[in-house]
C-alpha positions in Angstrom: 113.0 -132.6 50.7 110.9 -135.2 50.4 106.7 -135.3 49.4 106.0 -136.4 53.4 108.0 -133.4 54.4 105.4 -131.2 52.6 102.5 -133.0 54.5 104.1 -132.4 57.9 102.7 -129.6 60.4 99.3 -128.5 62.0 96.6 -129.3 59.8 94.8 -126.1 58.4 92.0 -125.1 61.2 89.1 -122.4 61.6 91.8 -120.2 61.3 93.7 -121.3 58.9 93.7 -117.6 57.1 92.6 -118.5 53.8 89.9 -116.5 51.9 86.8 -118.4 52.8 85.4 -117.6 55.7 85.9 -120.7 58.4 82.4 -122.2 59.3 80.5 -120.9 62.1 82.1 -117.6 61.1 80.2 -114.0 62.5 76.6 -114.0 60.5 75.1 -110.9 62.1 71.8 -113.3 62.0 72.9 -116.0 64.0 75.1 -113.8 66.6 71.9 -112.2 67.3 70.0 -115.5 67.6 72.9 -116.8 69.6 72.9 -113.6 72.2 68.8 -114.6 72.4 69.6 -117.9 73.4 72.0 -116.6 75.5 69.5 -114.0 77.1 66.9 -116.5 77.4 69.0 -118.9 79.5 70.4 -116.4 81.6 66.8 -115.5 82.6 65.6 -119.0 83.3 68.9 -119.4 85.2 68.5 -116.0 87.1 64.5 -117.0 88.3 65.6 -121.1 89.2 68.3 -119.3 91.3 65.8 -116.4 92.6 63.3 -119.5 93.4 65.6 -121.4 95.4 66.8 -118.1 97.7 63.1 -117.2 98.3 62.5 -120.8 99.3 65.8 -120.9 101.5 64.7 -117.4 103.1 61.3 -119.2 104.1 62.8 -122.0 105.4 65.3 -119.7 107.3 62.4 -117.4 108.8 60.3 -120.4 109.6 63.0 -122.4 111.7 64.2 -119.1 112.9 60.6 -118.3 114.1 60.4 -121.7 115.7 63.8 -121.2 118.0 62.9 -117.9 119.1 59.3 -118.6 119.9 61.3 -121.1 122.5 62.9 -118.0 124.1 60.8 -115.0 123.6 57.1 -114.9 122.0 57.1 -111.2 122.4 60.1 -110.6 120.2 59.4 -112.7 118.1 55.8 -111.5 117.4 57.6 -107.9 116.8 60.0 -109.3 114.7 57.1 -111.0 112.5 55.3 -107.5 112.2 58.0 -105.4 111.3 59.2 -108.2 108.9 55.5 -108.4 107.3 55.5 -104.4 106.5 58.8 -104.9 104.6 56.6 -106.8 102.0 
């Protein structure tokens, strides 16, 4: 066998199995920093997303309101009370 035979194969990786621990590796302080992040993003996530349904819902209401005024102001008024007491 020849020295370039030795030097073929995947080169050694994250997980390579060796005794130092591969960078990045689980330090309780940065999981928990990372699962922070994580939390935090989620929530800002979750209240864009909650910000555009209630604006959607409005919108909905509101041109819904607008067509059924068309065919029946009663209804409608009685639909606009009994949707005001769900809030």
């Amino acid at each position: 066998m020849s020295s370039a035979g030795a030097a073929c194969g995947p080169a050694p990786g994250p997980n390579h199995g060796g005794s130092v621990p591969a960078p990045g590796a689980s330090n309780p302080r940065k999981f928990s920093e990372k699962i922070a992040l994580h939390t935090q993003r989620q929530a800002e996530e979750t209240a864009a997303f909650q910000e555009v349904m209630m604006d959607l819902s409005s919108t909905r209401l509101t041109n819904g309101t607008r067509r059924s005024r068309k065919r029946n102001p009663r209804e409608t008024l009685k639909k606009l009370e009994s949707h005001e007491r769900c809030f």
